[in-house]
Every structure is written in structure tokens, then in C-alpha cells.
C-alpha positions as CSV (number, residue, x, y, z in Angstrom):
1,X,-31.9,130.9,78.7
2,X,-33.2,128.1,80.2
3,X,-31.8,125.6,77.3
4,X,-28.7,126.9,78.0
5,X,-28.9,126.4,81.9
6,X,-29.8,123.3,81.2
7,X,-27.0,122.2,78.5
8,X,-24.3,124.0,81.1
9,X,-26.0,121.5,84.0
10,X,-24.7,118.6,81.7
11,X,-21.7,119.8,80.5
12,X,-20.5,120.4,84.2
13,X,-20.5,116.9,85.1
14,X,-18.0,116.1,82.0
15,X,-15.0,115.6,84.4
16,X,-12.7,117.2,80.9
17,X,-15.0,120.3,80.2
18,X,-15.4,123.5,81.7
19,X,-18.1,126.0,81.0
20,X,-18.3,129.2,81.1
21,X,-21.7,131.7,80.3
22,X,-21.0,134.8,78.7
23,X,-24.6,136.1,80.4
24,X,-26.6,135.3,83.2
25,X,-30.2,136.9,82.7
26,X,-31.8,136.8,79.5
27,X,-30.3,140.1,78.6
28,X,-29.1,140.9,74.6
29,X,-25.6,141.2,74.3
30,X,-24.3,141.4,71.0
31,X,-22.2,138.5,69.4
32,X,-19.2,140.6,69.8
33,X,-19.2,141.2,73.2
34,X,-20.1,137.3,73.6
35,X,-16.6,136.0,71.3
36,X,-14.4,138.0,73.6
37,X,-15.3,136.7,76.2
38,X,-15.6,133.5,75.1
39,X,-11.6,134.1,73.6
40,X,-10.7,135.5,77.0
41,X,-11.4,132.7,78.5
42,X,-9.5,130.6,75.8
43,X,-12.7,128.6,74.7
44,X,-12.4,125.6,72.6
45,X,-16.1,125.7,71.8
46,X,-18.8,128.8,71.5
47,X,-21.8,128.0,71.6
48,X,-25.0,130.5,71.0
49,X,-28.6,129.3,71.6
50,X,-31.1,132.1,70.4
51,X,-34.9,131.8,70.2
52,X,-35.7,132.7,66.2
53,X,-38.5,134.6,65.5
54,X,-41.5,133.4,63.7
55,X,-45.0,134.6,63.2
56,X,-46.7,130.3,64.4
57,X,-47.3,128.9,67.6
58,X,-47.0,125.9,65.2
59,X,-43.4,126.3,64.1
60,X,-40.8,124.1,65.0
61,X,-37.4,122.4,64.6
62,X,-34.2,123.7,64.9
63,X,-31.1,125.4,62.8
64,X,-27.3,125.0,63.4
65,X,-24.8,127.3,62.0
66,X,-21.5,126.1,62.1
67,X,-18.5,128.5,60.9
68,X,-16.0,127.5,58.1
69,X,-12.3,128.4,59.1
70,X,-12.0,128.1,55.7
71,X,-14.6,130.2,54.3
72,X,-16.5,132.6,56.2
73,X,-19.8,133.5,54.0
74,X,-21.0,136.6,55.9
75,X,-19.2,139.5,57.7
76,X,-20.4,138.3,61.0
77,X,-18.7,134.9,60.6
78,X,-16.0,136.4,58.9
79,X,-15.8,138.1,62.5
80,X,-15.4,134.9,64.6
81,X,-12.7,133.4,62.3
């Protein structure tokens, strides 16, 4: 939650963007319930930052996911198309 306070912080002072959290608290709410309201408020962008699980204090890195409009590969992204 606080990456995304932070990356919302930065993307305010963007005088052509606008955000717009779909949660406040670090609450779950399912990826559903997060694409309406991102397509409610006509979003150009979504953007999800989760916490992965792992079993190290030593892990590391990072993962992006970026949807296909051409070819969604699971039925979650076959969802957000």
C-alpha cells in the first residue's frame, strides 16, 4: 500500500493525469471489483501492485504482467479485455 501511495504522490503532479485508488487500507478486494471501478471511472491505465508470496527474506526483484488485447492467456485476463 505504501508503493502505491507513493507512485499516486508522483503521478498527481503530472499536470495530464489523474489518479484514482480503487482502495484506501490495505484491504483484499478482488480484481473484479478493482476493473469496475477502474472502468467506471473511464481509466486509461490500471495498475495493480501486490506483494507476492515467497518463503526468503532473501528474495527479490520484481514481475510485470501486461495484458494482450490480442490474446488473453488466462481466464482472469481474458476478464480485463
Amino acid at each position: 500500500m505504501q508503493i502505491a501511495c507513493k507512485l499516486s504522490a508522483l503521478i498527481k503532479h503530472e499536470p495530464a493525469m489523474k489518479v484514482f485508488m480503487t482502495r484506501n487500507d490495505d484491504v483484499f478486494i478482488p480484481l473484479k471489483v478493482r476493473v469496475a471501478k477502474a472502468r467506471k471511472q473511464c481509466a486509461d491505465l490500471f495498475v495493480s501492485i501486490n506483494a507476492n508470496a515467497f518463503t526468503s527474506r532473501a528474495a527479490s526483484g520484481s514481475s510485470v504482467f501486461a495484458l494482450s488485447i490480442k490474446g488473453a492467456t488466462s481466464s482472469a485476463a481474458k476478464f480485463l479485455v
